[in-house]
C-alpha positions in Angstrom: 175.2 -104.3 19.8 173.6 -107.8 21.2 174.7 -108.2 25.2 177.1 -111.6 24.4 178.3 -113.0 26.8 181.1 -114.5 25.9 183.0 -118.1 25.6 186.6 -117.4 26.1 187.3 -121.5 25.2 186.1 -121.3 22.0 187.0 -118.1 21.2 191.2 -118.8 22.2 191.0 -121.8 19.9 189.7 -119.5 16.7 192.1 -116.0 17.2 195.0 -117.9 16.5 193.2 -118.1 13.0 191.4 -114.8 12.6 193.1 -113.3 9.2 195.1 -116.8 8.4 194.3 -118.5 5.0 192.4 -121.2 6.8 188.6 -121.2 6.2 186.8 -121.8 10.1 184.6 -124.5 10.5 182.5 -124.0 13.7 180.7 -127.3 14.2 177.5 -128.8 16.9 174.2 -129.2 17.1 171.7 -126.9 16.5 170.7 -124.2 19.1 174.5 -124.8 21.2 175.7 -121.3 21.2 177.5 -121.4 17.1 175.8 -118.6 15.7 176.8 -116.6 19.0 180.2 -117.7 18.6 180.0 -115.9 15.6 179.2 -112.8 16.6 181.7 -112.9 19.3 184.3 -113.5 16.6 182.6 -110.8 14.7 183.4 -108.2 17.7 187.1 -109.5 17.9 188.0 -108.6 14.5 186.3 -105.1 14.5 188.0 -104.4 17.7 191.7 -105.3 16.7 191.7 -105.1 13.3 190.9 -102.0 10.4 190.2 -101.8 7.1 187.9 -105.0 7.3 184.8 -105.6 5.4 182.3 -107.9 7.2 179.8 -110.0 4.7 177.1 -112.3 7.2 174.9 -114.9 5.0 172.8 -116.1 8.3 171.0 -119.6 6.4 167.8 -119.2 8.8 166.8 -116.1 8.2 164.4 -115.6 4.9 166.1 -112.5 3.5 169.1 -115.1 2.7 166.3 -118.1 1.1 167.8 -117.1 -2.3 171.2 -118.6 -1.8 170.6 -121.6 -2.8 173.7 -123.1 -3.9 177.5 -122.5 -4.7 176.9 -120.4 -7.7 174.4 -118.3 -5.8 177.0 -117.8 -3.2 179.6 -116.9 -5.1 177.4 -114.3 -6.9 176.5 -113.0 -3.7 179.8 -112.7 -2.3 181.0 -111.2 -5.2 178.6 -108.5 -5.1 179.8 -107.4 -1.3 183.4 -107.6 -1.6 185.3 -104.6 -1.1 188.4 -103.8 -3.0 191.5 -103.2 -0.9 190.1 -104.5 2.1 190.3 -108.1 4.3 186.7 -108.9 3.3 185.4 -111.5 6.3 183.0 -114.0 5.3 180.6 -115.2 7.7 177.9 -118.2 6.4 175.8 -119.9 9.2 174.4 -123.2 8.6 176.2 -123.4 5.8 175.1 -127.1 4.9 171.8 -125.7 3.7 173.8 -124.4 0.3 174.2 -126.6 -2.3 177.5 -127.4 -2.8 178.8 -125.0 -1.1 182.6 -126.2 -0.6 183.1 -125.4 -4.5 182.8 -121.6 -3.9 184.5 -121.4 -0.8 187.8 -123.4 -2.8 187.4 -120.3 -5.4 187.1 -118.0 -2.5 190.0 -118.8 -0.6 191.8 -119.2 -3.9 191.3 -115.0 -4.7 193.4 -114.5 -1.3 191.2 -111.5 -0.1 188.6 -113.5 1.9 189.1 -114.7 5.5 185.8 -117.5 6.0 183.9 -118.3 9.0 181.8 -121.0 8.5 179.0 -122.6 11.0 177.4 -126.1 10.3 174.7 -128.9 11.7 176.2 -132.1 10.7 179.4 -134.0 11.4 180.0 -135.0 8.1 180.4 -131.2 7.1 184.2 -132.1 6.2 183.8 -135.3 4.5 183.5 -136.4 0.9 184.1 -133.4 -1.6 184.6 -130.9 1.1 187.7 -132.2 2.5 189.1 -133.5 -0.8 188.5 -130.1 -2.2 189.9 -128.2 0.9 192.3 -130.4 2.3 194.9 -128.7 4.6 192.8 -125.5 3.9 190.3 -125.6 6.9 190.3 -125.9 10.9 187.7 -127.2 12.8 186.3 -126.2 16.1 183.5 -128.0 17.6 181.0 -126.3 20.0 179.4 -127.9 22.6 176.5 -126.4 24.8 177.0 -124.8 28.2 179.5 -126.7 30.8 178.2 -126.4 34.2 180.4 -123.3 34.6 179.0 -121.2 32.2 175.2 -122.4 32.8 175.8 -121.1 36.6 177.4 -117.9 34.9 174.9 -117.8 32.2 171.9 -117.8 34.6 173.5 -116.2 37.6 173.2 -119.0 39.7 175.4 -120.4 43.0 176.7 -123.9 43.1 175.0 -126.5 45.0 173.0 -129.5 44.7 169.7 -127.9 43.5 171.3 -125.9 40.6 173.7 -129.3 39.7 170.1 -130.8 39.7 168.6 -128.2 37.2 171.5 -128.8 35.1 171.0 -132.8 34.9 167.5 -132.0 33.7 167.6 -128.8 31.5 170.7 -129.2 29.8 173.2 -126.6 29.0 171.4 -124.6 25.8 172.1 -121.4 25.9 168.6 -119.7 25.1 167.5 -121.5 28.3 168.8 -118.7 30.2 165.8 -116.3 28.6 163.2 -118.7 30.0 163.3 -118.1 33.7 163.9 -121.9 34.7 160.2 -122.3 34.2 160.1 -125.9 33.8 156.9 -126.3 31.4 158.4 -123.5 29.0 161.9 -124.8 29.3 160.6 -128.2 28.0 158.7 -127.3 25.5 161.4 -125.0 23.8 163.6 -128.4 24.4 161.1 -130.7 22.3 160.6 -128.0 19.8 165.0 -128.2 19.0 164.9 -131.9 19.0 161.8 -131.8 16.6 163.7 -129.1 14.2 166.8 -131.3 14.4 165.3 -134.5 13.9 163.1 -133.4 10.9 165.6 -130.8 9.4 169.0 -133.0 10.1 168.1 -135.7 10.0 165.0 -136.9 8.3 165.0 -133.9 5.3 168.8 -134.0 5.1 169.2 -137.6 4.9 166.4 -139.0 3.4 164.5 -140.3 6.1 161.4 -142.5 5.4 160.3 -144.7 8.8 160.3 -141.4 10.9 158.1 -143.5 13.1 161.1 -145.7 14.0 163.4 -142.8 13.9 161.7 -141.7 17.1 160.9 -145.4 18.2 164.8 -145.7 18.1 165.7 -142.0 20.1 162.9 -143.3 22.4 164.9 -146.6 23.0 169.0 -144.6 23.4 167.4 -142.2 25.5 166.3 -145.2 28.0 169.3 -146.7 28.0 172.0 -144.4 27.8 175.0 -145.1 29.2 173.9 -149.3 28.9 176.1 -151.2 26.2 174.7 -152.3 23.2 174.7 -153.2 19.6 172.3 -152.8 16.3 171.9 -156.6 16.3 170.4 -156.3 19.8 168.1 -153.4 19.0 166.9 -155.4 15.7 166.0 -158.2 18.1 164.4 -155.9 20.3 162.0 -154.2 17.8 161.3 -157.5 16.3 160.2 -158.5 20.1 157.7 -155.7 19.5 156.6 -156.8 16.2 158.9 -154.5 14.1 160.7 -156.1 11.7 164.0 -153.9 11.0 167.2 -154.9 10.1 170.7 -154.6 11.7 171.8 -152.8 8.6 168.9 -149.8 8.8 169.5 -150.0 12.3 173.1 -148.8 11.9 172.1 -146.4 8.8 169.7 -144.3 11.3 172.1 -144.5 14.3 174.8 -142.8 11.6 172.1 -140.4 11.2 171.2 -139.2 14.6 175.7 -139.3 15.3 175.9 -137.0 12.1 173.3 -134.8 13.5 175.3 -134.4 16.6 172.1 -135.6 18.8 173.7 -138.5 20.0 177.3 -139.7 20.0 178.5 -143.0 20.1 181.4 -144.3 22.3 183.2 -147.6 21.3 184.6 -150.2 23.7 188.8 -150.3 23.6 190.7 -152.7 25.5 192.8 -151.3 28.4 195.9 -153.1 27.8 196.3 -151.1 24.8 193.1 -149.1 23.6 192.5 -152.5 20.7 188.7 -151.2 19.9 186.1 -153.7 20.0 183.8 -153.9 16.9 180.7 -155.1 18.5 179.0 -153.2 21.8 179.0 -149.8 22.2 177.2 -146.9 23.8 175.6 -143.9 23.1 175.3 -140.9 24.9 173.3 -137.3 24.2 174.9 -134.3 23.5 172.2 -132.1 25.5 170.4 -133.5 28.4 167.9 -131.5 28.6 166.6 -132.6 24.8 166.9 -136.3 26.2 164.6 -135.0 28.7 162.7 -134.0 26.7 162.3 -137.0 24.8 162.2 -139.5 28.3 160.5 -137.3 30.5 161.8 -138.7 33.1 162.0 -137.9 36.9 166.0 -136.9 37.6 166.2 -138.9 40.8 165.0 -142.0 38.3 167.8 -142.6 36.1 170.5 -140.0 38.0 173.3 -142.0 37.6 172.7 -142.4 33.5 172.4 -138.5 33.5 176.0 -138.2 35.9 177.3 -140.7 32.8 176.2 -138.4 30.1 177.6 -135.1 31.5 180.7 -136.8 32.3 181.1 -138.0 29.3 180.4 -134.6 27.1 183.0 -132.9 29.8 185.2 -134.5 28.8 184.7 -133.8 24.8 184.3 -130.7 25.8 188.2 -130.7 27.2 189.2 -132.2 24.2 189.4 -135.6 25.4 189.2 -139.0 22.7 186.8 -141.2 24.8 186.3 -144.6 25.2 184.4 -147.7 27.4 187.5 -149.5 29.2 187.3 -153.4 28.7 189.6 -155.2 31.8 188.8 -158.6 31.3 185.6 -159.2 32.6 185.1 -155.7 34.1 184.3 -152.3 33.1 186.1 -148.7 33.1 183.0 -146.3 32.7 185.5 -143.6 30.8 189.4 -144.4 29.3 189.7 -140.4 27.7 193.3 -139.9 26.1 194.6 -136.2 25.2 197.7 -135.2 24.2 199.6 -138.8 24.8 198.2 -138.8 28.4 195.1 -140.9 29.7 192.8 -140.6 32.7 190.3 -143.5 33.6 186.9 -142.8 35.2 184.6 -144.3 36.8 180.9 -142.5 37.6 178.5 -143.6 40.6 175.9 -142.5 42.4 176.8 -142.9 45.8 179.3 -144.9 47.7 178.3 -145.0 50.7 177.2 -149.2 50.0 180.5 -150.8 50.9 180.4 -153.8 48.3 179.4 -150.9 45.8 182.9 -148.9 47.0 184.9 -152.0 46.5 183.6 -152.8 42.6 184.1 -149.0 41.7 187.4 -148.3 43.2 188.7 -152.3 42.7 188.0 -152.4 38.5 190.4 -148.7 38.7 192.9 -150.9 41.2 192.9 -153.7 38.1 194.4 -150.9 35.9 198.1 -151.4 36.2 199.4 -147.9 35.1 200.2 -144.5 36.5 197.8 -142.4 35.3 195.4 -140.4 37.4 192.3 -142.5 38.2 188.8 -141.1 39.5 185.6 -142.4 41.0 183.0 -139.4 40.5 179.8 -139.4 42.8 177.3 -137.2 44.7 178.6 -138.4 48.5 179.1 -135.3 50.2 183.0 -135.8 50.6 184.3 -132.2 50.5 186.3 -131.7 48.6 187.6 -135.2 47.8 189.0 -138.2 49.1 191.4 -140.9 48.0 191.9 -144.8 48.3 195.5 -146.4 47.0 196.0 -143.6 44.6 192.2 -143.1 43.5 190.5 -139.8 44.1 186.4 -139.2 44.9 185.7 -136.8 43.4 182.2 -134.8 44.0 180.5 -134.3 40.5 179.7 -130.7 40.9 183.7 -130.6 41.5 184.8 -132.3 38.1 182.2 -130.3 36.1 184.0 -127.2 38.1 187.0 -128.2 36.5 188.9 -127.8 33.5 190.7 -130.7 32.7 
């Protein structure tokens, strides 16, 4: 048996499920810990449950090559089911099967399968899938390590060089294999973004101008966190002598969203969360791959990497995220769970007093009770607050689980 160590946040979310007539759908990007979750699930269900008949179709591994679409799977599964006992499906990558929704339907329908189900892209429950397994299906989406588990993954303490290691590795499981050996570290980093730009993106959708694909991850990699639009990228390339339009613009953004490299977070309006149509940003789910793609110094663009891992925290808890419009000013983070909202504002330091006053003044503007933050790397310990508004350290908000 593998050493796992295990994700007890993902893994609450799924036994609620284990044995329901609910198909799983673990979604993420490539190489975030899914297939692992699997096997975590896999253990669960052999530890608390008999007479159960595990079936595992693992997409990247050869021996499975011959499954090629939903009549293949079906045939296969058919062949492995055992009579008179719960017979556990588990498919990983299951996107690489053609049409594979269609057998699952049939599947579920015999009422002696409980399906686990891992995919790559985000539109894995659109189009035929959900119209053919609507109310049939529950999605959990897996995100790579939080700074919690990347200290317990590697065995490492909390302080500032380890917060710094994970602003510039990311949170990738595998990493932990690679001894924090920074040339080997990046070079398994560009190797993930290669295999999910060319297999999630560019195979899977069609891709023809790979050379502006990476033009275009080259251009939200340097300004993450910054707001923009297509229309402004268009003009931009065609600055450089590229002529592309709005509409491809928006076509390959979709793409790289879909993959799950990058996500893209809208503008709303405070005074009510109306979302703006035009000017958004982007941010990357793993910041080690846009590391890998920048190769940047950390110190350089710090406060765009504090943005990033802000932002996918708060994903990661569940949160719907926006950029907070105030008039003429800016709310880095408006993130809304369960009816209740918390506004956030990230900064590298505030030790500049005009800089203290903009930061804490735009969260003053915000006429409401909820709790507001300003999250930088002064050395307040733990925390300190002004008229309501806590600093908080960002080693501290990573720490916790909101």
């Amino acid at each position: 048996m593998i050493d796992l160590i295990e994700r007890p946040q993902y893994l609450k979310k799924i036994i609620p499920f284990i044995q329901q007539q609910l198909i799983k759908v673990i979604s993420g990007q490539r190489r975030v810990g899914k297939s692992y979750l699997l096997k975590q699930i896999e253990v669960e269900i052999l530890q608390k449950f008999a007479n159960v008949n595990l079936v595992k179709i693992d997409k990247e591994q050869l021996q499975f090559s011959f499954i090629k679409t939903f009549e293949d799977l079906n045939q296969y599964a058919q062949t492995k089911k055992v009579a008179g006992k719960v017979n556990c499906l588990f498919i990983d990558e299951v996107q690489e099967i053609k049409e594979f929704e269609k057998c699952l339907r049939s599947l579920q329908n015999e009422g002696v399968w409980d399906i686990y189900i891992t995919g790559s892209n985000a539109n894995l429950l659109s189009g035929d899938l959900a119209t053919l397994l609507a109310g049939r299906f529950v999605e959990i989406q897996v995100h790579g390590l939080s700074y919690l588990e990347f200290l317990q993954f590697n065995k490492l303490s909390d302080n500032s060089q380890t917060l710094n290691q994970y602003l510039e590795f990311g949170g990738l499981p595998y990493l932990h294999h690679l001894n924090n050996n920074q040339e080997v570290v990046l070079e398994y980093l560009k190797n993930i973004y290669n295999t999910i730009l060319l297999k999630d993106v560019v195979a899977r959708e069609g891709i023809r101008n790979v050379y502006f694909l990476e033009n275009l991850v080259n251009f939200l990699a340097d300004n993450t966190g910054s707001l923009i639009s297509a229309q402004n990228i268009s003009k931009y390339l065609k600055s450089q002598k590229v002529d592309i339009s709005t509409q491809t613009v928006l076509n390959y953004i979709n793409t790289l969203t879909k993959a799950f490299l990058v996500y893209k977070v809208s503008r709303a309006d405070v005074h009510g969360l109306k979302v703006f149509e035009v000017g958004e940003k982007y941010y990357f789910e793993d910041l080690g791959i846009r590391q890998s793609v920048r190769q940047s110094n950390v110190l350089s663009d710090t406060e765009k990497r504090m943005e990033n891992v802000v932002f996918i925290h708060l994903l990661r808890n569940g949160y719907k995220v926006f950029v907070g419009q105030l008039d003429n000013k800016e709310i880095n983070f408006v993130a809304e769970k369960n009816q209740n909202k918390i506004y956030i504002q990230v900064s590298y330091t505030l030790a500049d007093e005009k800089t203290a006053q903009r930061e804490f003044g735009n969260l003053l503007d915000v006429q409401d009770n909820y709790p507001k933050y300003v999250v930088t790397l002064d050395d307040f310990l733990p925390s300190r607050t002004f008229k309501g508004i806590e600093q908080m350290h960002l080693r501290n908000f990573l720490l916790r689980e909101w």
